[in-house]
py3Dmol code that shows the C-alpha trace and the ligand (Angstrom):
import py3Dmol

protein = """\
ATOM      1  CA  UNK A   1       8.666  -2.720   9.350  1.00  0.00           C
ATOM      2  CA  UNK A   2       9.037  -0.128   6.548  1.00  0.00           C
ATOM      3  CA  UNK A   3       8.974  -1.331   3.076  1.00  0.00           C
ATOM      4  CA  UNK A   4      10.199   0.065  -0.638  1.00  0.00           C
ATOM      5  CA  UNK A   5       8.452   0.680  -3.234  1.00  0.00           C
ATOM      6  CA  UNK A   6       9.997  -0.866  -6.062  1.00  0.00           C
ATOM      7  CA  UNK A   7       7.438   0.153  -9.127  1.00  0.00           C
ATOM      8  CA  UNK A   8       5.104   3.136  -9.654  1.00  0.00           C
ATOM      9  CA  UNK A   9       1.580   2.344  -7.994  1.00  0.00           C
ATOM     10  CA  UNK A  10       0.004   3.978 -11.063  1.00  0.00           C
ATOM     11  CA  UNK A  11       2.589   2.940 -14.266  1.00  0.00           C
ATOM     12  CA  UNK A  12       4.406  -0.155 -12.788  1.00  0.00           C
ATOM     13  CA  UNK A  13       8.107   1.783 -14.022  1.00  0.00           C
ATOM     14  CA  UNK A  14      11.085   1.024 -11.708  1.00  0.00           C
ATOM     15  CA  UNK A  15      12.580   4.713 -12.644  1.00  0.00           C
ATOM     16  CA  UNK A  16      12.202   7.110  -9.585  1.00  0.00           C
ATOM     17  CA  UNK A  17      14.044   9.808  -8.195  1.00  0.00           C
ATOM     18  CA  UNK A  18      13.945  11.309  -4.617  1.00  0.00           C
ATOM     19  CA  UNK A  19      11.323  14.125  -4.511  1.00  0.00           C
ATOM     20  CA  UNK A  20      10.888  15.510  -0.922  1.00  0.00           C
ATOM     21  CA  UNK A  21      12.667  14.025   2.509  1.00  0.00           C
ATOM     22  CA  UNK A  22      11.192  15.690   5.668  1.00  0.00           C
ATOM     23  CA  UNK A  23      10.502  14.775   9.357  1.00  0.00           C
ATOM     24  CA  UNK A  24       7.143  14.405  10.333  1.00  0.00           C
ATOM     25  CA  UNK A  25       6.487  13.958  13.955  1.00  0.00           C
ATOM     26  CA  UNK A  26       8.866  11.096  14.957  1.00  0.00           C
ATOM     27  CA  UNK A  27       9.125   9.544  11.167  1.00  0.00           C
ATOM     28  CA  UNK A  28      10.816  10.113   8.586  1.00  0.00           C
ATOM     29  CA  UNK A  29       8.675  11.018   5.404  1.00  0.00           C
ATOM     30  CA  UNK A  30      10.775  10.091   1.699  1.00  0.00           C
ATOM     31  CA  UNK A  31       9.059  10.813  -1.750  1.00  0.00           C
ATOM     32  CA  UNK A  32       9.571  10.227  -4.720  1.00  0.00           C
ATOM     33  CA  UNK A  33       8.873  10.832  -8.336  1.00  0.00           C
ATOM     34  CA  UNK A  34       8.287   8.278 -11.020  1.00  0.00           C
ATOM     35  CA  UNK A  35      10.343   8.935 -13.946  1.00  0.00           C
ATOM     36  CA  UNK A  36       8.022   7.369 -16.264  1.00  0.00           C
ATOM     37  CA  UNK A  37       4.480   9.039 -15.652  1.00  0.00           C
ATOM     38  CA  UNK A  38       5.232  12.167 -12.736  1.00  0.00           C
ATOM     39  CA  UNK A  39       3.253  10.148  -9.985  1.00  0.00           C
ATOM     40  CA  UNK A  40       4.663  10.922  -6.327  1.00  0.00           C
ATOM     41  CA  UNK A  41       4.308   8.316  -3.671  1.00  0.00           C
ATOM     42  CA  UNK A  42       6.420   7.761  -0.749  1.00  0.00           C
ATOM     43  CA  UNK A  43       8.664   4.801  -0.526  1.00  0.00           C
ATOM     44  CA  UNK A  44       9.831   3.522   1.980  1.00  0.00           C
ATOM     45  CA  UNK A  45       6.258   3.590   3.579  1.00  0.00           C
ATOM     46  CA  UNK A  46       4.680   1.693   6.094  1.00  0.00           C
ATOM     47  CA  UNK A  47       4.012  -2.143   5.433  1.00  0.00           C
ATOM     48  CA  UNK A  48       0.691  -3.091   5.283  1.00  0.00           C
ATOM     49  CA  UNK A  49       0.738  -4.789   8.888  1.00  0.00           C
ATOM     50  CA  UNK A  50       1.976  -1.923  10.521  1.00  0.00           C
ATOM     51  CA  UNK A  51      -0.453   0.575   8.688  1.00  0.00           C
ATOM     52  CA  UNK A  52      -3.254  -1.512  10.148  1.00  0.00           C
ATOM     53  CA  UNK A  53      -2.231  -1.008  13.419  1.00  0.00           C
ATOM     54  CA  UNK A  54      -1.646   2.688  12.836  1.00  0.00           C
ATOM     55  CA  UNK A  55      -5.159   3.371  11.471  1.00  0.00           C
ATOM     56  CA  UNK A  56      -6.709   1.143  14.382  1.00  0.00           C
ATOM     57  CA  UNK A  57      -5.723   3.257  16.798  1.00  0.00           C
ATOM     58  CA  UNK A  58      -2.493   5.554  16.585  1.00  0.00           C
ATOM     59  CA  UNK A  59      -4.222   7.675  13.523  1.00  0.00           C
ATOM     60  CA  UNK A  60      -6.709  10.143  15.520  1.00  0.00           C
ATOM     61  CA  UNK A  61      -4.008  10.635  18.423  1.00  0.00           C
ATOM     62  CA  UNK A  62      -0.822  11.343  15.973  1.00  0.00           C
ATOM     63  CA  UNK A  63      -2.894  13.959  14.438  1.00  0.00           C
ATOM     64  CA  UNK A  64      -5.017  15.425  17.212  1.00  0.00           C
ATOM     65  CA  UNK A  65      -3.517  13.917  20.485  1.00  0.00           C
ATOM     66  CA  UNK A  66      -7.422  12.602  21.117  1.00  0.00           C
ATOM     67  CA  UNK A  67      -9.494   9.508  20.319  1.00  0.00           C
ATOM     68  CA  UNK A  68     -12.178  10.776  19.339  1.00  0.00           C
ATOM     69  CA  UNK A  69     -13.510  13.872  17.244  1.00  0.00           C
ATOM     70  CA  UNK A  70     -12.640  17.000  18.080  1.00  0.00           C
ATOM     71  CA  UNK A  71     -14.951  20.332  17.993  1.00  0.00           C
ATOM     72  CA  UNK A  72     -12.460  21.867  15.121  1.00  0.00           C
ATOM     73  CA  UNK A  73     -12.422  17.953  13.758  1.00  0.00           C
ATOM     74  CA  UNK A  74     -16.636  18.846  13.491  1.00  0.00           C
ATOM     75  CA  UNK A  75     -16.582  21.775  12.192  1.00  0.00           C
ATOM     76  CA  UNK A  76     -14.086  20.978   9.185  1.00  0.00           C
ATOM     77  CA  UNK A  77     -15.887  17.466   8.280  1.00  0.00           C
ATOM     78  CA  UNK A  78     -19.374  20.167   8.382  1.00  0.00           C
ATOM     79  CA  UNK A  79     -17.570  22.499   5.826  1.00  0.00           C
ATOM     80  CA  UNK A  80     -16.093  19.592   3.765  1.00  0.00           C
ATOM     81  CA  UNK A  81     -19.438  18.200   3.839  1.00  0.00           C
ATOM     82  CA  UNK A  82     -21.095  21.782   2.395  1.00  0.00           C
ATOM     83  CA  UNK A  83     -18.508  21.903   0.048  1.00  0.00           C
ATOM     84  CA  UNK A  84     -19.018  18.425  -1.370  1.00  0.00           C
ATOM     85  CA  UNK A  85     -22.749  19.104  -2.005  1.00  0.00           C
ATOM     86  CA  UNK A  86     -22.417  21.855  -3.477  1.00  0.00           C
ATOM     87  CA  UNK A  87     -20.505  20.166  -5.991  1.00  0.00           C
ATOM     88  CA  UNK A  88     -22.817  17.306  -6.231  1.00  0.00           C
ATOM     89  CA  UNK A  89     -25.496  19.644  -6.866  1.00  0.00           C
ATOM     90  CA  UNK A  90     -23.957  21.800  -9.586  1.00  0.00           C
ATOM     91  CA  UNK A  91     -23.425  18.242 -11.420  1.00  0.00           C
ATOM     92  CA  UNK A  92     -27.053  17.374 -10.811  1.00  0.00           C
ATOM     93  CA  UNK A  93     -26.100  14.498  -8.846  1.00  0.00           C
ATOM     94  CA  UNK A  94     -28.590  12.482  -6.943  1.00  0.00           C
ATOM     95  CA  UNK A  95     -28.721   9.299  -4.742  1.00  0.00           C
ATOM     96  CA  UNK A  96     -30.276   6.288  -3.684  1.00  0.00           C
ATOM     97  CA  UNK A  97     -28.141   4.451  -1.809  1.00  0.00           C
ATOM     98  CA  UNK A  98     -25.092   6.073  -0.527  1.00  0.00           C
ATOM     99  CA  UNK A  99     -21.507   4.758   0.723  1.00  0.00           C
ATOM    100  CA  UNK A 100     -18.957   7.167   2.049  1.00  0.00           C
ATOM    101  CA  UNK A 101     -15.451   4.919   2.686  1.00  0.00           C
ATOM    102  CA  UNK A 102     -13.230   6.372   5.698  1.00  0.00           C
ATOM    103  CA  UNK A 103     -16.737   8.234   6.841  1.00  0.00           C
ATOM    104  CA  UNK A 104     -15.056   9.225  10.395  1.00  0.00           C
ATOM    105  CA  UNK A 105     -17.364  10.513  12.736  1.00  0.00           C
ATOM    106  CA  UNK A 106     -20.318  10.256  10.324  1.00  0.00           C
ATOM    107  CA  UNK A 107     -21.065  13.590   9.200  1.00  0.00           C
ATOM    108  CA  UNK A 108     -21.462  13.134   5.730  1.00  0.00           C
ATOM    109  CA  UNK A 109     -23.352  10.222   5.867  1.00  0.00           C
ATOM    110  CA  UNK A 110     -25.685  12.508   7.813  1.00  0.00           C
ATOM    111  CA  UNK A 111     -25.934  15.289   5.723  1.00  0.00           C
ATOM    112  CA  UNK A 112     -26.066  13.362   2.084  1.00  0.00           C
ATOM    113  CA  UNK A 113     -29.008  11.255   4.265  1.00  0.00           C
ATOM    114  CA  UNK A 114     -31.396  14.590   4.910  1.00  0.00           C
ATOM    115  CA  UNK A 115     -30.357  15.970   1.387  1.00  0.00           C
ATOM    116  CA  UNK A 116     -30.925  13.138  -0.446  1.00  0.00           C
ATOM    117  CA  UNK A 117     -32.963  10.951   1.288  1.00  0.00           C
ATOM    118  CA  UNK A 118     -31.032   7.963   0.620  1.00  0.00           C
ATOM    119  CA  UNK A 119     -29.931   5.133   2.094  1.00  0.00           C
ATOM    120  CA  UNK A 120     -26.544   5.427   3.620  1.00  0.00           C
ATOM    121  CA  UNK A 121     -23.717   3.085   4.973  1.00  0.00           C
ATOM    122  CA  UNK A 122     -20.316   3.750   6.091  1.00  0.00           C
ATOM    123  CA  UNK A 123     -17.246   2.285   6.522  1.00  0.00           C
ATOM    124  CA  UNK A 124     -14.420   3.306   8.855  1.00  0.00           C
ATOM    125  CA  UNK A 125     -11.366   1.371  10.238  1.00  0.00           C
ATOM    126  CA  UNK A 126     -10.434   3.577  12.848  1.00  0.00           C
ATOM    127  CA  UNK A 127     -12.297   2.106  16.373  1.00  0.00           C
ATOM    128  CA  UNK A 128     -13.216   5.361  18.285  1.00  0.00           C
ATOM    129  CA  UNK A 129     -14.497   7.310  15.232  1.00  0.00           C
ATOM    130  CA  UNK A 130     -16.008   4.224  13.844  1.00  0.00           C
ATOM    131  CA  UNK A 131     -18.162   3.959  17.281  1.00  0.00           C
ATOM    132  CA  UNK A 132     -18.831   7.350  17.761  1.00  0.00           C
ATOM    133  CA  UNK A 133     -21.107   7.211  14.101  1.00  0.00           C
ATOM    134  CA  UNK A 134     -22.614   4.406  15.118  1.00  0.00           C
ATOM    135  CA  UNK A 135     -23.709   6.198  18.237  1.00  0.00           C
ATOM    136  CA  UNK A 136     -25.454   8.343  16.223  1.00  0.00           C
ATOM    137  CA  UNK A 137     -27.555   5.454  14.953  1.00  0.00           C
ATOM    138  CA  UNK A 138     -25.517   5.071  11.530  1.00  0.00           C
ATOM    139  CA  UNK A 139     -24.663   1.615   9.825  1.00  0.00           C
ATOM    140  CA  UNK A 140     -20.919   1.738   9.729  1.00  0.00           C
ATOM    141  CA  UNK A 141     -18.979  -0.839   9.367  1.00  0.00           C
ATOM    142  CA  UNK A 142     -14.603  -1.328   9.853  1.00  0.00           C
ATOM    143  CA  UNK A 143     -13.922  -2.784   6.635  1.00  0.00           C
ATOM    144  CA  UNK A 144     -15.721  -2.439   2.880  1.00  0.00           C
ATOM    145  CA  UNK A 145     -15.338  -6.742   2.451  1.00  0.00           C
ATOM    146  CA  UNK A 146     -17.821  -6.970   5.577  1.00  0.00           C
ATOM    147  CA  UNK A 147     -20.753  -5.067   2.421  1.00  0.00           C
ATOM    148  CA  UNK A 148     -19.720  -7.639   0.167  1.00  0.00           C
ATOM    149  CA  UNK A 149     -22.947  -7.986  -2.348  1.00  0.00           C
ATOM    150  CA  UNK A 150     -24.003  -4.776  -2.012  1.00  0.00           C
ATOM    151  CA  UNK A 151     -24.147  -2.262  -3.987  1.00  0.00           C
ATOM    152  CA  UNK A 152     -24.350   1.974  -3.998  1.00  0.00           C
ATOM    153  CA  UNK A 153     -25.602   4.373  -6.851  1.00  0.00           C
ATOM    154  CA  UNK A 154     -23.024   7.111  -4.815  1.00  0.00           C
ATOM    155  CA  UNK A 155     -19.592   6.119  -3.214  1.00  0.00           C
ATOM    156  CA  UNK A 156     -17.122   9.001  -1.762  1.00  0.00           C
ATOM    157  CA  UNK A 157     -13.767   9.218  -0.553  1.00  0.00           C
ATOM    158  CA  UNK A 158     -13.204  11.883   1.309  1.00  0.00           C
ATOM    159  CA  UNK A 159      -9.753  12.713   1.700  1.00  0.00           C
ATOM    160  CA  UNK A 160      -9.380   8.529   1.660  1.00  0.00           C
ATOM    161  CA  UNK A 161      -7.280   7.636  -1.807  1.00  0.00           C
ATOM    162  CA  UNK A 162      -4.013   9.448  -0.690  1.00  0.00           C
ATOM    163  CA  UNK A 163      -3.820   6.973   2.310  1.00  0.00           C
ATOM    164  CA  UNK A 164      -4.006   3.659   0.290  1.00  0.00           C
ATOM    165  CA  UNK A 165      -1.216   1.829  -0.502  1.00  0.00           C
ATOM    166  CA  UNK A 166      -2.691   1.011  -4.226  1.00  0.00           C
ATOM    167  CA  UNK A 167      -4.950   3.979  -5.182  1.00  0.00           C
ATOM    168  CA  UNK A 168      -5.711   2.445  -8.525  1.00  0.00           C
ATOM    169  CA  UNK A 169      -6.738  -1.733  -7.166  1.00  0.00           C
ATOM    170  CA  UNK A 170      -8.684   0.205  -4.917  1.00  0.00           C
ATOM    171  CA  UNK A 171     -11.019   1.828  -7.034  1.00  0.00           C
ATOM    172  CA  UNK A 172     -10.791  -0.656  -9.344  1.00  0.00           C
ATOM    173  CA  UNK A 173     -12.435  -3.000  -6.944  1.00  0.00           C
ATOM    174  CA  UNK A 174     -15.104  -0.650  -5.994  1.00  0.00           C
ATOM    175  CA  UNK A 175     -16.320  -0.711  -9.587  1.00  0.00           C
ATOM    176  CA  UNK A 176     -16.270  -4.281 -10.109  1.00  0.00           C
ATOM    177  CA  UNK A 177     -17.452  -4.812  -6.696  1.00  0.00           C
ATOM    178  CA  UNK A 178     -19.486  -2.187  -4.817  1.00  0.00           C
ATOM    179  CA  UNK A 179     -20.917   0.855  -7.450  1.00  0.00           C
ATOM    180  CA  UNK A 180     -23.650   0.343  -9.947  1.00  0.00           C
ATOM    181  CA  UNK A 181     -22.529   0.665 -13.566  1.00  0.00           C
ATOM    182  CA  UNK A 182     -23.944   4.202 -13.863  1.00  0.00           C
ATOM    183  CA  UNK A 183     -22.864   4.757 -10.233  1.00  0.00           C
ATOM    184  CA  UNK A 184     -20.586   7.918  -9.336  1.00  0.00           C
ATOM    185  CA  UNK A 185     -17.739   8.195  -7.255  1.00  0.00           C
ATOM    186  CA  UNK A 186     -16.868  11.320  -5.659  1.00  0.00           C
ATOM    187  CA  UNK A 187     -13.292  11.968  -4.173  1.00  0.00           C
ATOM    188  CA  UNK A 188     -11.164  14.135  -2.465  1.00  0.00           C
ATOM    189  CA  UNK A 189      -8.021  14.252  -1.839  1.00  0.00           C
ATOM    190  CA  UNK A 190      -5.269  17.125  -0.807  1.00  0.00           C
ATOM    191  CA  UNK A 191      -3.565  19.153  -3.872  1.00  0.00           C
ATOM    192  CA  UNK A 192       0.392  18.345  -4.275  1.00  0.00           C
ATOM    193  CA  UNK A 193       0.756  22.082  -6.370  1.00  0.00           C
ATOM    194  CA  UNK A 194      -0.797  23.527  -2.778  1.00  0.00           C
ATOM    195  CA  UNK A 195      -0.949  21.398   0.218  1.00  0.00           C
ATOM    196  CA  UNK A 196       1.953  20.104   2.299  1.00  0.00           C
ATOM    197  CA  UNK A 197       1.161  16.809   1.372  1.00  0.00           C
ATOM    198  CA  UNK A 198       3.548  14.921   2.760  1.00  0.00           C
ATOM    199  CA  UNK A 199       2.760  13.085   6.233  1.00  0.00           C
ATOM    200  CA  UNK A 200       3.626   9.997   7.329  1.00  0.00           C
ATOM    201  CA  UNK A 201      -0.184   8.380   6.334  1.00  0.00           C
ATOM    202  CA  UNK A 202      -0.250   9.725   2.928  1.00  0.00           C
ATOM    203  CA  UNK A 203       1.039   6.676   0.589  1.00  0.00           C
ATOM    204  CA  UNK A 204       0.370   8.731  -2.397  1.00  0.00           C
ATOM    205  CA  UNK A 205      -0.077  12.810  -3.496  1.00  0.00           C
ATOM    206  CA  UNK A 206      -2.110  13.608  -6.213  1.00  0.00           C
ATOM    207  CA  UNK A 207      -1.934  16.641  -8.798  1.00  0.00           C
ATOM    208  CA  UNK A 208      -5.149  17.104 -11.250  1.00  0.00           C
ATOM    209  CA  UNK A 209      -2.995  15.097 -14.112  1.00  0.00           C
ATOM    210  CA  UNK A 210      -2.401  12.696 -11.826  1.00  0.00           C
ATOM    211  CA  UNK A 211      -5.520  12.061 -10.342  1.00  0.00           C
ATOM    212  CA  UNK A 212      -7.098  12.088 -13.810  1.00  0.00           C
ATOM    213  CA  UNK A 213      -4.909   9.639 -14.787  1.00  0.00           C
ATOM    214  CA  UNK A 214      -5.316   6.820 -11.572  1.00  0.00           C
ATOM    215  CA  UNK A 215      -9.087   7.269 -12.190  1.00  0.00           C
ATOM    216  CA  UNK A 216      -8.839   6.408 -15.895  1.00  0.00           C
ATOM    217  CA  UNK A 217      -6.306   3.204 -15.168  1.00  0.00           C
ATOM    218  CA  UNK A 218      -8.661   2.490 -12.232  1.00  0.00           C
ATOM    219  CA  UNK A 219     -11.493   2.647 -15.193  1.00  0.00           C
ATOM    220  CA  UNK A 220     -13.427   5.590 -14.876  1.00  0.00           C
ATOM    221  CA  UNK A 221     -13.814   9.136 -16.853  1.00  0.00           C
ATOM    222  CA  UNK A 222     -13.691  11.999 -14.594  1.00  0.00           C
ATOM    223  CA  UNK A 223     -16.425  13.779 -15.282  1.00  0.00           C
ATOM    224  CA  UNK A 224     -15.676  17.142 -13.387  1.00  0.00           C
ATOM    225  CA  UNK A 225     -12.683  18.350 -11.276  1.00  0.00           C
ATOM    226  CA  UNK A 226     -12.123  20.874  -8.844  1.00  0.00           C
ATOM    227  CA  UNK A 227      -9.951  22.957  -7.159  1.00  0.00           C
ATOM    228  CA  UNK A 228     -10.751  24.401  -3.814  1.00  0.00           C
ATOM    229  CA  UNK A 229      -9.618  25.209  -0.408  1.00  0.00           C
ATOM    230  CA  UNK A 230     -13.304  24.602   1.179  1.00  0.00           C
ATOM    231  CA  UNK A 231     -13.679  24.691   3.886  1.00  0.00           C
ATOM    232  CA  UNK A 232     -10.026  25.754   5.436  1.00  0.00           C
ATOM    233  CA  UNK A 233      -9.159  28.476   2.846  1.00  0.00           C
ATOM    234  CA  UNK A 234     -11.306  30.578   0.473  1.00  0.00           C
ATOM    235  CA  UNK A 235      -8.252  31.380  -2.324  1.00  0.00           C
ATOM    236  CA  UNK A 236      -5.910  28.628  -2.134  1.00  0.00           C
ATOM    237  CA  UNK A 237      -6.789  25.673  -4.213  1.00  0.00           C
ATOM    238  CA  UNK A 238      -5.669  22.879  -1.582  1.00  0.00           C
ATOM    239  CA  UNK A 239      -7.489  20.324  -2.295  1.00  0.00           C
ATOM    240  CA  UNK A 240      -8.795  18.345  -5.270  1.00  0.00           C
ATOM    241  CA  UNK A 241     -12.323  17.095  -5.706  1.00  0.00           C
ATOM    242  CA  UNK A 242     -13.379  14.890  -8.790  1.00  0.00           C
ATOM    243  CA  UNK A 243     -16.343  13.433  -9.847  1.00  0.00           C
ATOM    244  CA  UNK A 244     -16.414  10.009 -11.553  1.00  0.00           C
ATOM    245  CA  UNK A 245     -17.795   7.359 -13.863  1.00  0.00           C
ATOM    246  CA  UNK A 246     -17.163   4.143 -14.444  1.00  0.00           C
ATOM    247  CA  UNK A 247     -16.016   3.891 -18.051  1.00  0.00           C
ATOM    248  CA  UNK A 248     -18.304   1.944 -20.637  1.00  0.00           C
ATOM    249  CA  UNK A 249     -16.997   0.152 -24.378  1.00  0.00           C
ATOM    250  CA  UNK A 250     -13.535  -1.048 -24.550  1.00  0.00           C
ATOM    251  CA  UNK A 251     -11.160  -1.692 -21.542  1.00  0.00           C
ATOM    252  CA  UNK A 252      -7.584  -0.077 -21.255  1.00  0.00           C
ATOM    253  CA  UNK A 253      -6.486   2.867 -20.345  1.00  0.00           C
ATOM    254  CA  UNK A 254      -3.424   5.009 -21.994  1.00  0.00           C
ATOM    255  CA  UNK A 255      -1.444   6.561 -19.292  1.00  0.00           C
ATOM    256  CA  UNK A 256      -0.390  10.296 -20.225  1.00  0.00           C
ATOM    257  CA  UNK A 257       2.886  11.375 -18.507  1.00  0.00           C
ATOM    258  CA  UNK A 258       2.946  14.344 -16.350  1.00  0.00           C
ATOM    259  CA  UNK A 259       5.880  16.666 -16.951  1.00  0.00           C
ATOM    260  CA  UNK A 260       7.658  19.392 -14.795  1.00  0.00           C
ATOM    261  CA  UNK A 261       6.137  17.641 -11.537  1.00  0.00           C
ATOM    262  CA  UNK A 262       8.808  19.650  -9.105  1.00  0.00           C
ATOM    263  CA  UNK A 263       8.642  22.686 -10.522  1.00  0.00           C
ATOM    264  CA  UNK A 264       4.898  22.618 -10.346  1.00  0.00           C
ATOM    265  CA  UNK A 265       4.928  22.173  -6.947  1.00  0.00           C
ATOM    266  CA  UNK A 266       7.809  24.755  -6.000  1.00  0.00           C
ATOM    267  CA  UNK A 267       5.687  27.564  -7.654  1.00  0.00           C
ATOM    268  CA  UNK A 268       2.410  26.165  -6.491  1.00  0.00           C
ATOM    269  CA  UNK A 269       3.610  26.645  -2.766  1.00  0.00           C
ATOM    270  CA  UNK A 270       5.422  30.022  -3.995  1.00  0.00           C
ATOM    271  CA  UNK A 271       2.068  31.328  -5.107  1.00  0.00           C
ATOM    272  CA  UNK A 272       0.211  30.116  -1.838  1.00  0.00           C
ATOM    273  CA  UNK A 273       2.859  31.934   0.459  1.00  0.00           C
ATOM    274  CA  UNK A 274       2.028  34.712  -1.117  1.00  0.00           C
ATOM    275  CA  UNK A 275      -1.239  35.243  -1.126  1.00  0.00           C
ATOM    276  CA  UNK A 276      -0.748  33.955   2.379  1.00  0.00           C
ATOM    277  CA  UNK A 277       1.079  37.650   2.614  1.00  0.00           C
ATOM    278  CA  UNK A 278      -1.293  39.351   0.361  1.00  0.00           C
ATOM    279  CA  UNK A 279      -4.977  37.713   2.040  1.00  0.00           C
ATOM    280  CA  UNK A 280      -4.077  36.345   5.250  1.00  0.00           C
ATOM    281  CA  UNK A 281      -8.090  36.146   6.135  1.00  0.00           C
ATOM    282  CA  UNK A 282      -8.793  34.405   3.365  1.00  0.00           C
ATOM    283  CA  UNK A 283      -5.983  32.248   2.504  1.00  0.00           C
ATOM    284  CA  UNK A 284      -6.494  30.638   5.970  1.00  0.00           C
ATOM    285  CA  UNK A 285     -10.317  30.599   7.408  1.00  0.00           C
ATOM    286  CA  UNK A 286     -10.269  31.541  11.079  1.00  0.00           C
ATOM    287  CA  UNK A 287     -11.289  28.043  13.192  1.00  0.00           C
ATOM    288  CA  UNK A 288     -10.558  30.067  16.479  1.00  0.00           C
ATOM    289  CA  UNK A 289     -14.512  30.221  17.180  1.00  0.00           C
ATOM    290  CA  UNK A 290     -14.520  26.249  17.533  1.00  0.00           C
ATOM    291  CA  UNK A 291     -12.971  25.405  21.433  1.00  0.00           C
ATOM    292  CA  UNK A 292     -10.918  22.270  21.380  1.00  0.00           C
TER     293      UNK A 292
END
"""
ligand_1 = """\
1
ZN
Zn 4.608 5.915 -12.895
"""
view = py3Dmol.view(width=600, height=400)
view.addModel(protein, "pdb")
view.setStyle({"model": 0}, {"cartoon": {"style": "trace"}})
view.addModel(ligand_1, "xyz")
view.setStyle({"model": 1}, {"stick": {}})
view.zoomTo()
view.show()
């Protein structure tokens, strides 16, 4: 069943204190802070056995009450896709051979495929999505060990890292394992100082600091962050989106603390309700053109 957390994913310190308790759906959702470097990640959380079985198939149907993708599920992974170019492109980011990891129903595999012209290969645990890409003649395969040997000059994460249960082995890994040394990694991932943040699959929520800092432990430089709400909002910065090196010379990483964590995120969500009052069209993009 559920298991603690005893240290910080990111610092390894056994100091924590309760950040945010809610109810999501049928579970119960704790948080907490670390009291050494600011990072929030829920504990308890799903053990890794159980998480397995959740992504295989209770995932898509928790949040959509469907197997498969969804017309509004298309048109946001369209947007996010749009939006992620766009940032690739003001970076002057290009591609040869492309991974996306948790690539869902394959849209951004498609689209980096016609812009670059690259090679592309996903990966994606969950079974309906997973065979739904590969219907659309896409490599795609349910777990990154089944690549082992190759590697990608472009790996992304879309909304992927806040789901793992060790955000910084993770990416780790993929350097030593899967991205060429001058290889970029693009992620996304929701905002803590703006999103809700807190469901039931989200082992981890990331602020800018704190994102920064996983990236550098992981052993990368971030090489450009930012803030958005593309494609849901056009003023609210809800999500995150960095852009990533791995880090050359001398190993080691020193971990800055982030301060002032809750009050951060109290006036973050203070400012998004309201411009929520002020900008109601644009805080929230209308998705009532896309049927369900
Ligand atoms: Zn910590």
């Amino acid at each position: 069943m559920s298991e603690e957390i005893k240290k910080c994913p990111v610092c390894l310190s056994e100091k924590n204190a309760l950040f945010d308790q809610r109810q999501f759906r049928s579970h119960q959702v704790i948080n907490r802070v670390c009291g050494s470097c600011g990072f929030v990640y829920q504990s308890p959380r799903m053990a890794a056995d159980e998480l397995d079985a959740f992504y295989a198939s209770e995932y898509r149907q928790v949040y959509q009450g469907k197997a498969g993708p969804t017309p509004k599920d298309l048109f946001m992974q369209n947007g996010r896709a749009d939006s992620l170019l766009d940032i690739l492109s003001a970076q002057g980011a290009a591609a040869a051979r492309y991974l996306d990891v948790g690539c869902s129903s394959g849209i951004l595999l498609q689209r980096f495929q016609d812009h670059f012209g690259c090679e592309v290969v996903g990966v994606e645990p969950g079974d309906a999505y997973r065979a739904y890409a590969q219907k659309q003649g896409l490599t795609v395969v349910p777990d990154i060990a089944d690549l082992k040997g190759a590697r990608f000059d472009l790996i992304s994460m879309a909304h992927v890292l806040e789901h793992l249960p060790d955000p910084v082995s993770y990416l780790a890994d993929l350097k030593a394992d899967y991205l060429t040394p001058s290889g970029l990694i693009l992620i996304e991932v929701p905002n803590l100082y703006s999103h809700d943040s807190f469901e039931v699959a989200h082992m981890s929520s990331f602020s800018a600091h704190s994102l920064r800092q996983v990236l550098g432990k992981a052993g990368y430089n971030m090489i450009a962050l930012k803030k958005h709400g593309r494609p849901r909002s056009e003023i609210l910065p809800l999500y995150l989106t960095a852009l990533a090196q791995p880090k050359t010379g001398a190993p080691g990483y020193r971990l800055r603390p982030e301060r002032n964590v809750a009050l951060k995120r109290r006036t973050g969500l203070l400012w998004r309700r309201i411009l929520q009052k002020l900008l109601p069209r644009r805080a929230w993009v209308s998705v009532a053109q896309v049927r369900e």
